[in-house]
N, C-alpha and C positions, 0 to 999 in steps of 0.2 A: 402574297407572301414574298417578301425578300429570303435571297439565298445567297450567301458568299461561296462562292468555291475557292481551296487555295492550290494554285496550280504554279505558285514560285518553283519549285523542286524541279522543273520540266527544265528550269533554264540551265541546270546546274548536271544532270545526267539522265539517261531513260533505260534502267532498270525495271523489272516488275513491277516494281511501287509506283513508279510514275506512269508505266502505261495502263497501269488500274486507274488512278486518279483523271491521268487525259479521255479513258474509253468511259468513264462512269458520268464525266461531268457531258461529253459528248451528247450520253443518249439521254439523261437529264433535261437539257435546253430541247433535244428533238423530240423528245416524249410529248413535251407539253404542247402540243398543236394548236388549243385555243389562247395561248399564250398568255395562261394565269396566273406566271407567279415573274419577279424579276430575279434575272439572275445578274449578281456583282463576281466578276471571274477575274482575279486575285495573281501577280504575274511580275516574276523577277527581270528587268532588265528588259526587256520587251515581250510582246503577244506572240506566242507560241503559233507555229504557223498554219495547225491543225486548228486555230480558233478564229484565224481571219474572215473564216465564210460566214462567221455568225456577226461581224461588224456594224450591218446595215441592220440587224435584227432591232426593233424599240425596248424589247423588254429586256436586253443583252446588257451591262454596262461592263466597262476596266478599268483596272486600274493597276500601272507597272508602278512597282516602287524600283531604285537604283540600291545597289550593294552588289559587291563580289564575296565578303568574307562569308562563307557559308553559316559557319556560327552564331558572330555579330548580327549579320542580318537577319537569322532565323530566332535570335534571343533576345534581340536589341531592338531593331528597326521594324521588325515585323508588326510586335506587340504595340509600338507606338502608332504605327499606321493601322493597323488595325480598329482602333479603338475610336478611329474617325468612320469607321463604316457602320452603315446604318442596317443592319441588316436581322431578319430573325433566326435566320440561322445563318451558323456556320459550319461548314463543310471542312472536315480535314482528311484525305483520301489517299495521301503517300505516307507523310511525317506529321507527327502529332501535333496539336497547338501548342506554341509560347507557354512556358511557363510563366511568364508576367501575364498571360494572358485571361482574365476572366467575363465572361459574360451566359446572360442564358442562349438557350440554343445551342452549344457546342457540341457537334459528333463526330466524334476521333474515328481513327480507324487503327486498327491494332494488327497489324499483317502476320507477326510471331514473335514470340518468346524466345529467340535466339539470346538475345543478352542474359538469360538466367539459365537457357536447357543448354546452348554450347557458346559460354563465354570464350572457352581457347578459341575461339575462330576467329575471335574479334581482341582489336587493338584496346586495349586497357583504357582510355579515356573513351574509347566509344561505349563501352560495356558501359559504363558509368554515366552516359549521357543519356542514355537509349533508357535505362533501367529509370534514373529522374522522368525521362520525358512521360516514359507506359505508366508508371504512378500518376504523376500528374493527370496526363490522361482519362483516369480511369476515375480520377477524384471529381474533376471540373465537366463530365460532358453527361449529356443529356441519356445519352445511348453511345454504344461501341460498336463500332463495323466491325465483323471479324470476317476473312475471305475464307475460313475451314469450321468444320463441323470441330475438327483438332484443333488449332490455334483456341475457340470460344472455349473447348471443354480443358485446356489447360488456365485459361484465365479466369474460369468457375476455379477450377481446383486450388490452383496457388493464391491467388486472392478471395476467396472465398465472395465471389462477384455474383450479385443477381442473375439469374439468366435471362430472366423477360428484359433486364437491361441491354441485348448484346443483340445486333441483328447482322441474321451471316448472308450476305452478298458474294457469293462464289466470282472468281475471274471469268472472263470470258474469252471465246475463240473467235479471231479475226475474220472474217468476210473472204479473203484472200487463203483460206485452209478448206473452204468447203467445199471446195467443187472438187474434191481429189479423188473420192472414196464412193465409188459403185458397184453395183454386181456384173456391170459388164467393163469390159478391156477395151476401152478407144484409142485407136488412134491418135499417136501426136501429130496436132498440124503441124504446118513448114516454120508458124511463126513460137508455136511450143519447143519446137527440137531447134532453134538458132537460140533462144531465150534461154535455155537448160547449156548450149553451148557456151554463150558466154557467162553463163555463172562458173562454169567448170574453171575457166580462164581467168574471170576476174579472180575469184579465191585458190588458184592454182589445186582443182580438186581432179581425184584420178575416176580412172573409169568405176571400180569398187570403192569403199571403205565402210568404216566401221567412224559414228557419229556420236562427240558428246558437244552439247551445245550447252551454254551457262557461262557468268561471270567468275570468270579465272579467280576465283579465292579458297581457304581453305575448308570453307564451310561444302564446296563441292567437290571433295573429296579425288582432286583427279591424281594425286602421287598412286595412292590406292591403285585408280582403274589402271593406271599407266602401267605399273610393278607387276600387274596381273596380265595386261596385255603382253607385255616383253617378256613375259615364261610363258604366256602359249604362243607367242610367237616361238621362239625357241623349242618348244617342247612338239611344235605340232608342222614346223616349218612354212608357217604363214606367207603368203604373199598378197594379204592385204593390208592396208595403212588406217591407220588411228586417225584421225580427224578430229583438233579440238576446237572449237569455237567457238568466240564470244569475246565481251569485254576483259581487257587485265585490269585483277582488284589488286587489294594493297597485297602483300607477301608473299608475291608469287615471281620477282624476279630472278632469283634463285634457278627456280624449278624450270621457270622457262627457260633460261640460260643454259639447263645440262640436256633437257631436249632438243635445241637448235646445236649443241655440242656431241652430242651422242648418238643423239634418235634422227637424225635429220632426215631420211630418207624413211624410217619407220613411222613416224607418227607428225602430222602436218600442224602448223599453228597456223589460223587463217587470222584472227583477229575479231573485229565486229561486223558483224554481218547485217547489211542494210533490209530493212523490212521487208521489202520487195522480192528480196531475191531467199529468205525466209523458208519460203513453200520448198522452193527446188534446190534448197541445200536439203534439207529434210528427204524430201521423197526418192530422193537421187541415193541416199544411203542405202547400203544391205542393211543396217542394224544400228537404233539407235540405245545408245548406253547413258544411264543417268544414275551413278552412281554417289548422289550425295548424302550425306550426315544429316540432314535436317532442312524441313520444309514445311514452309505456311501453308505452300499450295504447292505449285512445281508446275510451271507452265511449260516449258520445252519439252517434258516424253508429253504432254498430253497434246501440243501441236504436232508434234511426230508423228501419234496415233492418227489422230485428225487427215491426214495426209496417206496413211494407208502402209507408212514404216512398221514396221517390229522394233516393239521398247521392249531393253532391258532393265527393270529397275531396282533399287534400293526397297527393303520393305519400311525402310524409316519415315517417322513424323506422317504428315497426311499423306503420302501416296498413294497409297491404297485404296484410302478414299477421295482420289482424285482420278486416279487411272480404271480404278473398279477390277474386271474380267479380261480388260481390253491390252493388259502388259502380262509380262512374265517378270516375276520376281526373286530376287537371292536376298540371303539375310545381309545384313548391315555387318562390312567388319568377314563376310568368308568369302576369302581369295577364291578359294579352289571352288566353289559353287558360283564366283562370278565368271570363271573362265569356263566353266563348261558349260554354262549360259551363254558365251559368249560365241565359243565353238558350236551348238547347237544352232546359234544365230546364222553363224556365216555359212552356215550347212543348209539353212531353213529348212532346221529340223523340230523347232519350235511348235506349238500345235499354234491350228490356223483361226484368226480371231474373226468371226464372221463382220459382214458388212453389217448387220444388226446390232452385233454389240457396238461398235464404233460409234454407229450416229447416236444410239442411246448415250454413249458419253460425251457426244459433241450436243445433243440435246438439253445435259444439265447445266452445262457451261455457256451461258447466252448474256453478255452485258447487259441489253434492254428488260432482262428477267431481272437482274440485278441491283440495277438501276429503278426502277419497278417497286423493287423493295424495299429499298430506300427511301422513296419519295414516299412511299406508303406511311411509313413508321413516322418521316419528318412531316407529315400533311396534316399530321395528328396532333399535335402539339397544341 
């Protein structure tokens, strides 16, 4: 069996979407150890450099097309290159297939319904781009990935969608999150406590804080956390700092501009945080807060958890079935239940989440399970 994967999106930014796409096509090519099927791995501007090890592989091929306009190339150029590969499936595991695009084999992947359940979040032509793309979608492909038990059971309900059509492939947690979480208290080597020192240094982080990590946009709700943090700081005379990190999305210069103006010494903007150093921004925290509007999945509290942090969460969209036992939660939208959550946090006053329930939810979350299930449904064909 021929299998296209399209892993263009990786060139352009690495979001959730795209580290689903690069970890899922990853254990794919490694799953197959009698190397049965070929994979054709699909690549904007050059080979992604998590894919170089697979080069010398025979059943591996590539193929980069050239384009920067992110549009054009995903609506224009895509579907024309596309339609020279030979392949019997196709893989779509960030961003949906071309609309020009039709063949058999097509399995989209559908990460959420934000463009219909919170269009204020998003730019007007994106609501509109997003909404064509998940119809199309949903019309042209074989089956649909969905990463939540919630995303699938909203695309049953508003499209009135098959469900043996829909196969949910949960996210998975990195390699690099697992070793954190045991019933005993080790020791940091010489070379873990220089490694934790200069992460502090590179993102200028203090000895406490308090952690939200996520793509700086409105869909993550941080004016919210921030409004509720600056009345308990106030209210309770805090002397610990807010910690926000992650990529800047679209409309949020504003917001960051009245933080670096006002909050400067209250609450720190680190920026993006290189994978690596990922585990011990995480662990390093008293208290991680994830207070967003809506979620496919929600991977940052669930790598917090992972690591052995205390999550505060949002009970919105899939959370709850993504974090299980393993967070404490406030409702969506109540300040004053997020700061005494929050206070409770920094107190750890929290109840204690045993090492048991942790690895049961690092247990559900495994890309090779994922992946797994995927090649299942597409083997079938």
């Amino acid at each position: 069996m021929k299998i296209a994967i399209d892993l263009t999106s990786l060139a352009d930014n690495f979001s959730g979407m795209e580290r689903y796409a690069m970890n899922i096509a990853k254990e794919l090519i490694e799953m197959d150890i009698k190397r049965e099927n070929k994979y054709i791995l699909l690549f904007k501007r050059k080979i992604h450099p998590e894919f170089e090890q697979y080069l010398e592989m025979e059943n591996v091929a590539f193929k980069v097309w050239q384009g920067n306009n992110k549009f054009l190339f995903a609506q224009v150029w895509m579907p024309f290159h596309l339609y020279s590969v030979k392949a019997d499936v196709f893989l779509f595991l960030a961003f949906q297939s071309p609309v020009l695009f039709r063949r058999k084999g097509i399995y989209n992947t559908v990460h959420d319904l934000t463009c219909w359940d919170c269009p204020e979040t998003m730019k007007k032509h994106m609501e509109w781009y997003f909404k064509l793309s998940i119809r199309n979608a949903l019309w042209v492909s074989e089956k649909i990935i969905t990463i939540s038990k919630f995303t699938g059971n909203r695309i049953i309900k508003k499209f009135h969608y098959r469900r043996d059509k829909l196969i949910l492939a949960y996210c998975g947690i990195s390699d690099v999150f697992m070793d954190y979480v045991s019933d005993e208290k080790i020791p940091l080597s010489k070379e873990e406590t220089e490694k934790r020192l200069e992460v502090r240094h590179k993102y200028h982080l203090p000895e406490q804080y308090l952690l939200c990590l996520a793509t700086l946009e409105p869909r993550k709700n941080l004016p919210f956390l921030v409004k509720a943090y600056v009345e308990l700081q106030e209210e309770e005379a805090l002397d610990i700092p807010l910690v926000l990190a992650g990529r800047k999305g679209w409309k949020m210069d504003e917001f960051l501009n009245r933080i670096e103006a006002v909050y400067r010494r209250k609450i720190i903007v680190t920026g993006f945080i290189e994978d690596e150093d990922l585990p011990y921004v995480y662990h390093m925290a008293d208290c991680f807060i994830f207070p967003s509007i809506y979620e496919g999945f929600g991977m940052p509290p669930l790598e917090a958890m992972a690591v052995g942090t205390m999550v505060i969460s949002s009970d919105a969209a899939s959370l709850k079935e993504v974090l299980g036992e393993a967070a404490s939660y406030f409702h969506l939208g109540d300040k004053e239940e997020l700061k005494k959550k929050m206070k409770m946090g920094i107190r750890q006053e929290i109840k204690d989440v045993t090492v048991g329930e942790i690895k049961k939810r690092i247990g559900m979350f495994q890309w090779g399970v994922s992946a797994g299930k995927i090649m299942s449904k597409i083997s079938k064909k």
